[in-house]
N, C-alpha and C positions, 0 to 999 in steps of 0.2 A: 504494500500500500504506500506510492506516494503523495508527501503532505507538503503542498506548493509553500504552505508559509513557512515551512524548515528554510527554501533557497529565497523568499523572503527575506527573512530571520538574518539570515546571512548577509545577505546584501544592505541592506538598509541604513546599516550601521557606516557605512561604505561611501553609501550614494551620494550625487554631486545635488547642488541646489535642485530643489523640486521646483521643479516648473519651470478667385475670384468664383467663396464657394455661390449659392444659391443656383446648384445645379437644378436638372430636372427632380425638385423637391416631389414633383407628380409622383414617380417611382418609389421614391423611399417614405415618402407620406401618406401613400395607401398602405402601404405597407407597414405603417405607424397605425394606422386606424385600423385595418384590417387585428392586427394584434392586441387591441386595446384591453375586450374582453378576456382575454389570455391572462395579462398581467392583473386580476383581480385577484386581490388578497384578505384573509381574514380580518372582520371587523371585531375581532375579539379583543384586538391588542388597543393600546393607546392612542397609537398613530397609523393608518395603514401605508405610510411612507417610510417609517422607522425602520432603520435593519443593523447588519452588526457584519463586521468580517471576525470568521471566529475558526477557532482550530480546539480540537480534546486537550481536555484540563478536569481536573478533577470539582467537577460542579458544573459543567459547562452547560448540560441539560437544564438545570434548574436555571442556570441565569441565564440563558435563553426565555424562560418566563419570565423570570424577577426582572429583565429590563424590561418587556414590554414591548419586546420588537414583534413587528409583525413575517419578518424575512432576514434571511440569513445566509452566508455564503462562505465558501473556506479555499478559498485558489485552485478548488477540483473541480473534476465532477462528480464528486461522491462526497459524503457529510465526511469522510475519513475519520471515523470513530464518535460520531456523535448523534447523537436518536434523536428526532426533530418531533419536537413537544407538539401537543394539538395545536391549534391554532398558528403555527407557523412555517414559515414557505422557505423549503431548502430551494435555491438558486445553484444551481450548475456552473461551470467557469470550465472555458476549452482554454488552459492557462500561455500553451503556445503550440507551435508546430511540431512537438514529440506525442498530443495528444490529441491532433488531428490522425485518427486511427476510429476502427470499426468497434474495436472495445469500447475504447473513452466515449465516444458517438452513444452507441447504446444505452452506455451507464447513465451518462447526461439523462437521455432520454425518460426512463428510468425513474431518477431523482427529483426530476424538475418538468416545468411546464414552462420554463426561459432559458436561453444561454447567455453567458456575460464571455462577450469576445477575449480576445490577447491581452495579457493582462503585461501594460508599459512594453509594449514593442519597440517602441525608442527610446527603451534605456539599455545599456549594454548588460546593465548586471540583472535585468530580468528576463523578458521573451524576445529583447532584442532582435527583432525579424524586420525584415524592409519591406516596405510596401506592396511590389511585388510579389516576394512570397506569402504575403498576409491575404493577398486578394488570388494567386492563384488557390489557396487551401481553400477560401472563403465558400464557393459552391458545396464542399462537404459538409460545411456546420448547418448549412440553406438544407440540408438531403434530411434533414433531421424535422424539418417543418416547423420548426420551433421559432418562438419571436427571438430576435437575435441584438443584442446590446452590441454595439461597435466595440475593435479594442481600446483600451482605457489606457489612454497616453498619459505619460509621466508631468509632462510639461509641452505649452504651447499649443492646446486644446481651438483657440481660435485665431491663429494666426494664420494667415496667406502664405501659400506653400510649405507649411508645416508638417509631420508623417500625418496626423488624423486628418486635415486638408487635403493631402492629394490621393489618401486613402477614402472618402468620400467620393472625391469628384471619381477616379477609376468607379466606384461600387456604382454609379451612378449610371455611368456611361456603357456597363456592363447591364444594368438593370436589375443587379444584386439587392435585395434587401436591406435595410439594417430598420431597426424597430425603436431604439431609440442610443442614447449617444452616452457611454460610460466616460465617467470623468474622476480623478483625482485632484485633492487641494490640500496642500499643508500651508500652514503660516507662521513665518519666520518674526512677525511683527507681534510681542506678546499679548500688546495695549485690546481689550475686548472690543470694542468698538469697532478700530481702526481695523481688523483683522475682520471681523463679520462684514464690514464694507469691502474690503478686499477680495474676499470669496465672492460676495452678491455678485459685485463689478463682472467677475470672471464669468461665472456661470452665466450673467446677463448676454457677456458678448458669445460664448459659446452658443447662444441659446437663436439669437439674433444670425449667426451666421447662418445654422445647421434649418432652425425650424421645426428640430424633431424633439420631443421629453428628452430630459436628461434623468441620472440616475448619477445621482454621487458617492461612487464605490467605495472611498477612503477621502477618510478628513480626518485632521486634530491639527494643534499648534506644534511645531518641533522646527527645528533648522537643522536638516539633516546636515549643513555642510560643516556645521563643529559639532553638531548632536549635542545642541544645548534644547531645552525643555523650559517654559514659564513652571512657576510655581503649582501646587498641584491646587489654589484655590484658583487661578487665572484658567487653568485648565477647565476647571469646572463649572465657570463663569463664560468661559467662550464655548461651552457644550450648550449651556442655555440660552444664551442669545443666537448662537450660531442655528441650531435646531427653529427658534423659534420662527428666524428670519427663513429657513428650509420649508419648514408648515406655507408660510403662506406667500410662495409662488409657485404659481399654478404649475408653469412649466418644469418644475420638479418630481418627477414621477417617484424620486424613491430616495432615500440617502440610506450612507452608513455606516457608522464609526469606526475609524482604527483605532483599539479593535476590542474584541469581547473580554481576554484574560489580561492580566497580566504578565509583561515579561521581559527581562532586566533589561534587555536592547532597544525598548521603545520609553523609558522614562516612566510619564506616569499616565501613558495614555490610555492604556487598559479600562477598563472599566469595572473587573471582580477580580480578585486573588483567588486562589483554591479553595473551594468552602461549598458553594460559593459565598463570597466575602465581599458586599460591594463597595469600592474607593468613592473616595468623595468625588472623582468622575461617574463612577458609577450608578451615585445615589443621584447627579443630577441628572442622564443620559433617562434612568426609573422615570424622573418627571415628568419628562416631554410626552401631551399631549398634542391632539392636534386641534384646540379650541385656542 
């Protein structure tokens, strides 16, 4: 059983700063709407936008409840060792081109009723793949019928000729699907405020380019490039304004904290220790409703 956030895990600690579309939107926006009813998720949880990037730890089931999330996802295609509580939507990840294969394909299939694309194809220490080969695999992950989440670029989400730019306009000009547009955001800026403006900003202009929901695969505050971390009350001050500004735009179909545990490489972004045991990120990630 491989477990994507082990070569995560790895890398992160590593990684460098994080971070003329309006194609035939026709193509890829029926294909947005066509999947709409797909992506429905249980109304049990607090938010049905809420989610978690999470990987097995001891408690991990139970705080998949205790936050409240409504979906949940682990760098696989398979929960890799975690039993997905009622009310909550395991999400599949084809994480790069070792699991574009008829196993992984199936297991996806399987686990989930979405796929979340290449997870940072333009970073060299993740799925590092080019455009190219991202778009020739891309018809196999389409063979599976499933709505399909672009891959989730490291950095440079809405720039002009950027990998997920000219990965678009190809998907486009091929008549390839994508269903809605995965994105990551960290913030190096610790100030709460200034940091939630920051994210909006971003996803605004992502959102403006594409046209298509977005889904915000990983967030928290860190500076990977000295791997310094805010305090863990700023942390938990920027969970709550960050989520709450998340709630109410429309064109965010889904977000999702980095990450569910605990674990010494990410500071204090976690959200439960082993127990589970939830940090004072934790107890505020439990609050977020979607009123």
């Amino acid at each position: 059983m491989r477990e994507k956030w082990l070569s995560l895990a790895r890398s992160k600690a590593n990684d460098l700063p994080r971070r003329k579309f309006l194609v035939g939107a026709a193509a890829i926006g029926a294909t947005a709407a066509a999947a709409a009813a797909q992506l429905a998720v249980s109304d049990t949880a607090a938010s049905a936008k809420k989610g978690v990037g999470a990987w097995s730890f001891t408690g991990a089931n139970q705080a998949l409840v205790d936050s409240g999330v409504s979906w949940y996802y682990t760098w696989s295609y398979d929960t890799t060792g975690i039993t997905t509580p009622a009310g909550v939507q395991f999400v599949p990840m084809i994480w790069g081109a070792a699991d574009v294969n008829a196993t992984a394909l199936n297991r996806a299939k399987q686990a989930g009723r979405t796929i979340l694309g290449f997870n940072e194809p333009d970073n060299p220490n993740q799925s590092n793949m080019t455009v190219t080969q991202a778009i020739s695999l891309w018809p196999q992950l389409m063979a599976t019928g499933m709505p399909l989440g672009s891959p989730a670029v490291a950095t440079g989400a809405a720039t002009p000729g950027s990998w997920l730019s000219q990965f678009m306009e190809r998907a486009a000009a091929h008549g390839y699907p994508v269903s809605f547009i995965a994105v990551h955001w960290y913030g190096s800026n610790f100030a709460t405020a200034t940091a939630v403006s920051q994210m909006e900003s971003y996803l605004q202009a992502i959102y403006t380019r594409y046209r298509l929901p977005l889904w915000l695969t990983e967030f928290a505050l860190v500076n990977w490039s000295t791997d310094t971390y805010p305090t863990e009350s700023q942390q938990a001050s920027f969970a709550t304004a960050a989520t709450s500004m998340l709630e109410k735009l429309s064109y965010v179909q889904r977000y999702a904290w980095f990450a569910l545990p605990v674990h010494q490489s990410y500071g204090n972004t976690g959200l439960y220790n082993s127990g589970p045991v939830a940090t004072q990120v934790g107890q505020a990630y439990q609050a977020v409703d979607s009123t």
